[in-house]
C-alpha positions, -999 to 999 in steps of 0.1 A, spaced: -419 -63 371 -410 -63 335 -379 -47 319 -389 -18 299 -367 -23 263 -340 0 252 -339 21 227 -307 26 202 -304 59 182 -292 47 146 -259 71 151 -249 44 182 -257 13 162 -234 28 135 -209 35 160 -211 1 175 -208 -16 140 -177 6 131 -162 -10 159 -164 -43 151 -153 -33 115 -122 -11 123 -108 -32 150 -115 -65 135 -125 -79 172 -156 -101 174 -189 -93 170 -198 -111 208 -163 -96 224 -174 -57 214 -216 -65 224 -202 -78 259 -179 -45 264 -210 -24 252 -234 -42 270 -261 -51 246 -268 -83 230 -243 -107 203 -277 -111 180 -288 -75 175 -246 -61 166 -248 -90 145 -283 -78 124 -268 -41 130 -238 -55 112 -256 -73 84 -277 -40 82 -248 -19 79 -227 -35 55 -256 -40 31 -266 0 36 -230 5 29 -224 -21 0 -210 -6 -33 -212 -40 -50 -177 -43 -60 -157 -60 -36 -137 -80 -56 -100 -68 -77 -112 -67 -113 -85 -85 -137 -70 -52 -150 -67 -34 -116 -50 -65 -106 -29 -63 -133 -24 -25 -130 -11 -32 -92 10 -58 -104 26 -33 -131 28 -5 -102 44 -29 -81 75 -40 -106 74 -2 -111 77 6 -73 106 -19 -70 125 -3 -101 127 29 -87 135 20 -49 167 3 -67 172 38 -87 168 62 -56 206 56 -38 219 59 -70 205 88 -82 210 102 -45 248 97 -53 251 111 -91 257 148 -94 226 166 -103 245 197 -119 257 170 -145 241 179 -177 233 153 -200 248 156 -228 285 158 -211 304 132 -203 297 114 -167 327 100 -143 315 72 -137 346 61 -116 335 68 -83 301 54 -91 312 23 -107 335 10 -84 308 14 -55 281 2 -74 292 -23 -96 298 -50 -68 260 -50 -57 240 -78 -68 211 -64 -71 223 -36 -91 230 -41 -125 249 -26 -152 223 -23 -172 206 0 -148 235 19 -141 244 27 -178 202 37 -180 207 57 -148 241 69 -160 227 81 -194 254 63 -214 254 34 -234 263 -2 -218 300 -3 -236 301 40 -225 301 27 -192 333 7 -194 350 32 -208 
């Protein structure tokens, strides 16, 4: 008696192939727990991806150099956010700062600069030693 052959609406063959994609598991390791065959998730695969290419897959040399620059930017500012969390934010800016408290705390980090703490501070390099 012959088998009679299955029929796959296209939403399941999606579903299927977002699997694979989303879980990163093996094209034969999902067919087997679905219980169809390696070949055809592999050609719904290869059908998917190419319904679904955009055609840019690769980082262009400015958005790679835009993430870089976002990045150092990223880095900058995680340094400045416990400082800033410790200055007093009803300090106006054109009044003179303590910076005694600050300075004493921050100046024995090594990744904290006084460069960066006069910037943060809003005083000049030789304002902060005084």
């Amino acid at each position: 008696m012959a088998k009679t052959r299955r029929q796959f609406t296209p939403e399941y063959k999606d579903e299927a192939v977002k699997l694979v994609i989303n879980t990163g598991r093996a094209v034969a390791n999902v067919a087997r727990e679905l219980g169809i065959n390696e070949a055809s998730l592999g050609r719904w695969a290869t059908a998917f991806k190419a319904r679904n290419d955009t055609g840019e897959t690769a980082v262009t040399e400015s958005e790679r150099a835009e993430l870089l620059r976002l990045h150092k930017e990223n880095a900058d500012l995680k340094l400045d956010r416990p400082f800033l969390k410790k200055r007093p934010s009803s300090s106006p800016r054109n009044h003179r700062i303590r910076t005694e408290s600050v300075r004493t705390d921050w100046s024995k980090k090594d990744n904290f600069i006084i460069v960066r703490t006069a910037r943060l501070l809003e005083v000049s390099r030789s304002g902060y030693y005084a």
